[in-house]
N, C-alpha and C positions, 0 to 999 in steps of 0.2 A: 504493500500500500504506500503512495508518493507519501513523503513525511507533512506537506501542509493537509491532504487529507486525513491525517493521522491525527493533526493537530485539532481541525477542525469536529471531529468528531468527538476526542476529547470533552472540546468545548462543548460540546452540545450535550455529553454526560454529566457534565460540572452545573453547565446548565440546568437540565431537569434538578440534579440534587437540591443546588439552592430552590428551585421553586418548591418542592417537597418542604424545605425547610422553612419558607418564607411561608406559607400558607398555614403554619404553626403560629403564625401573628395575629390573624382575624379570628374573631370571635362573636359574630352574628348571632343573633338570637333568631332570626328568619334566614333562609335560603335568599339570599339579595341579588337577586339580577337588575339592579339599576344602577352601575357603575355609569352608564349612558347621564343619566342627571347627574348623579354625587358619586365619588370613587368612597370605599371604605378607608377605614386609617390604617393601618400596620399598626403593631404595639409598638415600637421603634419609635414611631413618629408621636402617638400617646404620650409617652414617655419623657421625649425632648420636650412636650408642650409643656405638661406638666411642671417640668423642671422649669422652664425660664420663670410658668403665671408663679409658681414659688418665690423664686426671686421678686418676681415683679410684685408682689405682697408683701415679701419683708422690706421694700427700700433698697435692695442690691442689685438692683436692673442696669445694666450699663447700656445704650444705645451702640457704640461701636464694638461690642459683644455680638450682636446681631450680624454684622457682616459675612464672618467665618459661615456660618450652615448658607445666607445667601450664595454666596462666591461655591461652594460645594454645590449645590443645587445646580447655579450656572452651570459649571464644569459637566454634572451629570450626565443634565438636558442634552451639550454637545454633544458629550459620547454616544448619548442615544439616539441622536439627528445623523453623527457625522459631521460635526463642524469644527472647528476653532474655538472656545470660549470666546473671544476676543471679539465674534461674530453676532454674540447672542447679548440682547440687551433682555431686561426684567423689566416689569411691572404689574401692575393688577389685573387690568382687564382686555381681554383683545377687541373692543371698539373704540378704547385710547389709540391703538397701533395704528389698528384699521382706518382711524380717524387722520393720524398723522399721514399715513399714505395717499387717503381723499386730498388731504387740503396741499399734497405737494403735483398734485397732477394739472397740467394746464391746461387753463380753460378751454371748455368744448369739448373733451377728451373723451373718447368711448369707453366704457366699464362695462365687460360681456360677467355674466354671471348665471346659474342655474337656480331656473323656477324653482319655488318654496325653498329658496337656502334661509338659516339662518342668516336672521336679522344685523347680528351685531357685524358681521364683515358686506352689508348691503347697507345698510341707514346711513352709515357714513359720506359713503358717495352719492346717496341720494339726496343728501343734506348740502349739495355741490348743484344741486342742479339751477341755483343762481348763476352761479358760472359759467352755464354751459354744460356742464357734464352728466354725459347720458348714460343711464342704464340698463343695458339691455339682457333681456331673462330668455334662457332658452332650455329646451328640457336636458336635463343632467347629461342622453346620449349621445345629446348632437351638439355639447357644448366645443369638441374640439373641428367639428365641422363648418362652426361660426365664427369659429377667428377669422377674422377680415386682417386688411393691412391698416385699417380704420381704428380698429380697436387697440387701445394704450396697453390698456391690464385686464387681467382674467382674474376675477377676484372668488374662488368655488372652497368648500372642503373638499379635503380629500376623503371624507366616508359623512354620509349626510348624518345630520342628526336628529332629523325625525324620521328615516325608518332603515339608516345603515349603510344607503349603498355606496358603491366606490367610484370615484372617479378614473376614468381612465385617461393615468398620468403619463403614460409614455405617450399615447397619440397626442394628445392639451401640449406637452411640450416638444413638441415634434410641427404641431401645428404653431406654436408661437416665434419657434426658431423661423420659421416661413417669413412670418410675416413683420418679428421683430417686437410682438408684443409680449409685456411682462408678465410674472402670473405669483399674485398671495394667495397662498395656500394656506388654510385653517387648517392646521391639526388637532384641533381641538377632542377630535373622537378618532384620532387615528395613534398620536405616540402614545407608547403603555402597552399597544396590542401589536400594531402595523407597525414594521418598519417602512419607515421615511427615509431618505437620503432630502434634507434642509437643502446643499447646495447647488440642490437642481434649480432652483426657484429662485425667482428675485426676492419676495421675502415669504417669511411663514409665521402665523402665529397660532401658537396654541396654549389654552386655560390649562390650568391644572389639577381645577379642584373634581377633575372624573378620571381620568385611565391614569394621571399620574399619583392622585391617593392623596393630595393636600387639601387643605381648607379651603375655603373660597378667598379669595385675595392673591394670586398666582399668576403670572403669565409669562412668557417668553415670545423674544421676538427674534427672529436671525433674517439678515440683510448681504447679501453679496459686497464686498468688498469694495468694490467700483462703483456701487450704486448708492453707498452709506453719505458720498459728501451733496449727491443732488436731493436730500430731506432736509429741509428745515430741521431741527427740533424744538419744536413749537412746545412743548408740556416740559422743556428743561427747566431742571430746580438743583438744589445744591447734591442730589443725590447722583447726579450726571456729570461733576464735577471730575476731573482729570485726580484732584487729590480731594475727595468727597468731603474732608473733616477740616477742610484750607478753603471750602467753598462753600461756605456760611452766609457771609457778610459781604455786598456790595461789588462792583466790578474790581478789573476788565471779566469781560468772558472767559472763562476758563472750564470747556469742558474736556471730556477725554477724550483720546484720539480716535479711540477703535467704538465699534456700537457701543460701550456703558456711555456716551453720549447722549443716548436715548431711554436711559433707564428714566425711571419713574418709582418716585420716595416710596419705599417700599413699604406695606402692611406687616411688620416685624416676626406677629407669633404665627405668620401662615407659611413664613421661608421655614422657620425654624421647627416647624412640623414637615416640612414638601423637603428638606436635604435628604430627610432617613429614607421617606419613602423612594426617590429616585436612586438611592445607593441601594432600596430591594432590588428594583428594576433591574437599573443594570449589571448587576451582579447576575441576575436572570439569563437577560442579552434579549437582543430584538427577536431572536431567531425562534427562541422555545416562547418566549412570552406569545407568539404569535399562531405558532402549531399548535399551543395550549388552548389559547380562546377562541378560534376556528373552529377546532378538535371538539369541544365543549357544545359550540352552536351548531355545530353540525351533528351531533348526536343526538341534539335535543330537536332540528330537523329532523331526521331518520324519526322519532320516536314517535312525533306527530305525523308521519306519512310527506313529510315535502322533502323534495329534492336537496342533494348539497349545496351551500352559498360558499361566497368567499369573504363573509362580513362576522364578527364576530358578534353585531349588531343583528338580531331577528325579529324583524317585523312581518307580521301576520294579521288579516282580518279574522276575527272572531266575534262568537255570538254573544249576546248582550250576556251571557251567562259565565262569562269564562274568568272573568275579572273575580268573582265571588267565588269560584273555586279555586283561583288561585290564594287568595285571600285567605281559603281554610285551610290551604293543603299548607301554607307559610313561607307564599312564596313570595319576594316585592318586588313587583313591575313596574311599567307606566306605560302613559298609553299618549302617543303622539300623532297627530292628523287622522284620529279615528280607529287608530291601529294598535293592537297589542306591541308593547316595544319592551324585548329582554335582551341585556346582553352580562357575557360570560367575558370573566378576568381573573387575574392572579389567583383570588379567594376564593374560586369554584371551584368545584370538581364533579366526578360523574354522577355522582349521587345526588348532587343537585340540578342537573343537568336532565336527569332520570325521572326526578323528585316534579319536576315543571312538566315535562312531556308527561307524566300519568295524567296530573291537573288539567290538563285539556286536549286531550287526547281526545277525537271525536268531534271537538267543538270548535276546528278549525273550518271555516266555511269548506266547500266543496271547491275544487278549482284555483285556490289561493294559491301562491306562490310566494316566496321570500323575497324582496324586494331588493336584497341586499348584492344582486350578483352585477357585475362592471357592465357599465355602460359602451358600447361599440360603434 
């Protein structure tokens, strides 16, 4: 056997063991298939919160304390995108990002984007249409058949979030290299399961309070290199500062070179819970995190009678009835555009997976299909 397959393989048993090990962390009192709304915490991540609101009760809270699990988190993030730290800015929310990317696009500019996407990477640019800037919606399979040479940016998730399915990233950026247009990609429901490769794209952001297991208060942003000096950064404060704790008080300008230019004064106890968790992760590795939660949706496909997807995300029509058996059997769903929506991560396993497919088994309408398979 060549010695990188050797290696590789390795990895992929190191792999499994940590998640075996990692899923020793969660401790649901319900079977939770809604990582899609809220990721679970790891006890790791428990653990550190604990410990700082501790501090922060008795009077010993230091605010550049805080740093260290941020800068770790960063770091993570990279590993599990593929980037540089250097490349990934923080903050809260990704309609801050998304916002920053609207208001640096010039006027009249096209914004191609897929019918019913989430809002927070659309209202931004719609909030531009004083300018000029048009948004145009098309359905999720023919989004890379609409790049024109008209269109500026392609603003899509990469796995939608109300019922899962995937964009298809290699023809989107195949078609953009055509025509020269850029493309934000929301991870928002893709890192934690899906591996990403970040430096395909001009930029990407994703939250982290679902597939990466933090509190809500999280985001990550990564920017191509060449493209980081044509943004404003419009929302800089002293947290964007080249020496953060030297950039307090008054001018000149002094941010930092590389994206923490574009951080955003961080929400303190949601880093310092999101470091542990991304240190499960990628300890995991993209590779098994993702054959795990397919592995899982796909089983619990099979058990309801649909076909295999490629979304860890399982969106299905059911009868008004099915929500209340889930309900008893202890299972937690949600339901988005009308639709049952489960999805499988780190903290699953078959017997949950098992535990769902009995609960409505039968009560999948007739005909249904999984929403979740690539668009062509």
């Amino acid at each position: 056997m060549p010695e990188n397959a050797t290696m590789e393989n390795t990895q992929a048993s190191d792999g499994w063991s940590r998640l075996a090990l990692a899923q020793t962390e969660f401790d649901p009192e319900v079977v939770y298939l809604n990582t899609a709304s809220l990721g679970l915490p790891p006890r790791r991540s428990l653990q550190a919160l604990e410990g700082v609101l501790e501090q922060w009760r008795a009077g010993i809270a230091s605010p550049p304390d805080y740093d260290a699990p941020l800068e770790g988190a960063r770091a993570s993030y990279a590993d599990l995108v593929g980037v540089d730290p250097s490349r990934v800015a923080v903050g809260s929310q990704v309609s801050v990002f998304a916002g920053l990317i609207a208001a640096s696009l010039p006027a009249g500019s096209e914004v191609l984007t897929a019918a019913g996407e989430f809002t927070s990477i659309v209202f931004p640019f719609l909030a531009q249409a004083r300018r000029g800037v048009l948004v145009r919606e098309v359905p999720l399979e023919h989004l890379a058949a609409a790049v024109s040479p008209r269109t500026a940016l392609v603003a899509v998730s990469a796995v939608q979030s109300s019922d899962g399915r995937l964009a298809d990233l290699d023809a989107l950026t195949e078609a953009c290299a055509v025509t020269g247009t850029r493309v934000l990609l929301d991870t928002t429901q893709a890192v934690g399961w899906l591996p990403v490769a970040a430096g395909r794209f001009a930029y990407t952001i994703g939250g982290g309070y679902k597939w990466l297991l933090a509190p809500r208060g999280t985001c990550f942003f990564t920017v191509q290199p060449d493209l980081a000096d044509e943004l404003t950064p419009y929302m800089a404060g002293w947290y964007a500062g080249g020496e953060r704790w030297d950039s307090l008080y008054g001018g000149p300008l002094r941010l930092a070179d590389d994206a923490r230019r574009f951080d955003v004064s961080p929400a303190w106890h949601s880093w310092v819970a999101q470091a542990p968790a991304l240190d499960l992760l990628t300890a995991i590795g993209p590779a098994v995190l993702h054959a795990h939660a397919l592995g899982l949706a796909n089983r619990f496909r099979a058990g309801v009678g649909l076909p295999p997807g490629d979304s860890a995300i399982v969106s299905v029509a059911a009868d008004p009835s099915t929500s209340r058996r889930l309900e008893r059997a202890g299972v937690i769903g949600s339901v988005r555009a009308g639709r049952l929506r489960l999805a499988f991560h780190v903290n699953n396993t078959t017997i949950d997976a098992d535990r769902a497919a009995d609960a409505v088994s039968g009560h999948v309408q007739e005909g249904n299909r999984q929403a979740g398979s690539r668009g062509r």
